[in-house]
N, C-alpha and C positions, 0 to 999 in steps of 0.2 A: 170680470174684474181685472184681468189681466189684459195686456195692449195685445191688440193680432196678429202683430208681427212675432211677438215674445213667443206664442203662444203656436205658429206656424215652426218659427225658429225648432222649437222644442219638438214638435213633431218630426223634423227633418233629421235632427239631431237625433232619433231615435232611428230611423230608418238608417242611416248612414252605420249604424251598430253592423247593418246585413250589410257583407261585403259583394252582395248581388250587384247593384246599381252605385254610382257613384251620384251621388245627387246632391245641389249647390242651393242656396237661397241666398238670392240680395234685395235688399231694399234701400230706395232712392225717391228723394224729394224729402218734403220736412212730412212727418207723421201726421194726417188727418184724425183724430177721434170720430169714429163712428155709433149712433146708435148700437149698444150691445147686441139686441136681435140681430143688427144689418151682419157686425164682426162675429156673432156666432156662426151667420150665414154661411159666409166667406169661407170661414175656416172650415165647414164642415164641405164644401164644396171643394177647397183646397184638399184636403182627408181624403177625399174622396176619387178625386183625380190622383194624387199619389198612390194609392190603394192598386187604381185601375193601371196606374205604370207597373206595381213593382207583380201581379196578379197577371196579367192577358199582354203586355207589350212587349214583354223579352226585349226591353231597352238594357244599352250597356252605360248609359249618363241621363241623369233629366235635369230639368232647370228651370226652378220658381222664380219668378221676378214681381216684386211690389213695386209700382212707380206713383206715388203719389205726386198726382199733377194739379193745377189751378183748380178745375171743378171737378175732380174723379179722379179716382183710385184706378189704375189698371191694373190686373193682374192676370201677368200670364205664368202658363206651366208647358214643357217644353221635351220633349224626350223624343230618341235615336230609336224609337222600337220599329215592330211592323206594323202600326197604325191600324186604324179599322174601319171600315164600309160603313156610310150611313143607311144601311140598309135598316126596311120594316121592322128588323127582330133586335134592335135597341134594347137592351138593357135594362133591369132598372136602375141599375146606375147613372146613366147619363139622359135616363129621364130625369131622375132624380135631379140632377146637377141642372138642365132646365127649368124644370118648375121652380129651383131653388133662387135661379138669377130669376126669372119673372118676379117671384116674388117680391125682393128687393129694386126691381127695375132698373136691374141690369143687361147691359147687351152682352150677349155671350157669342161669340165665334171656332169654330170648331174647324181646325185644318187638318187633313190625316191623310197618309198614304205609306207607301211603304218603305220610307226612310223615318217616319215617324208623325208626332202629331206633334199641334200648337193649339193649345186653348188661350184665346184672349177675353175675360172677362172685365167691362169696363161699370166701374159703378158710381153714376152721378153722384156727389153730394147732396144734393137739393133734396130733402126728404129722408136724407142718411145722416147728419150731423147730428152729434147727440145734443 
């Protein structure tokens, strides 16, 4: 019932309590309303990518960005850590965080190395508007 930005906002906002990571959230463009399912997605895949910064990346900054564009939502998440191998022994996590964009049919992109990773998640509207 709450918007996903509010509800992102409020999670970040809780993390920033730990003076561990310094981590930022901005959003840009006008707010899409998405299907509840699609922005519970979201968010739980945003959760969850935070989780794996502040847990296994030993980043010193990360950085969520919403850009709500013409037909899609991007969103990326962004951190200084030491990144990690897309090796066989994956996670459930970031299975997790796949299966979760297929679901919504969304494209996920995964950049990582050892200055840090970029996750780009792009989520059509078509199928996602409430």
């Amino acid at each position: 019932q709450f918007p996903l930005t509010d509800m992102v906002s409020q999670r970040v906002n809780r993390f920033k309590l730990d003076d561990q990571i310094a981590i930022d959230f901005d959003c840009t463009g006008t707010v899409v309303r998405l299907r509840p399912i699609t922005e519970l997605v979201i968010y739980r895949i945003v959760n969850e990518l935070i989780t794996n910064v502040y847990k296994h990346a030993k980043a010193s900054k990360a950085y969520i960005q919403f850009v709500y564009r013409e037909n899609s939502l991007v969103v990326t998440v962004e951190d200084d850590g030491a990144g990690f191998s897309d090796a066989p022994t994956e996670g459930i996590g970031l299975r997790s965080i796949r299966l979760r964009s297929a679901y919504i049919r969304a494209q996920l992109k995964m950049e990582s190395d050892d200055k840090g990773t970029l996750i780009i998640l792009e989520i059509p509207y078509e199928d996602n508007k409430q």
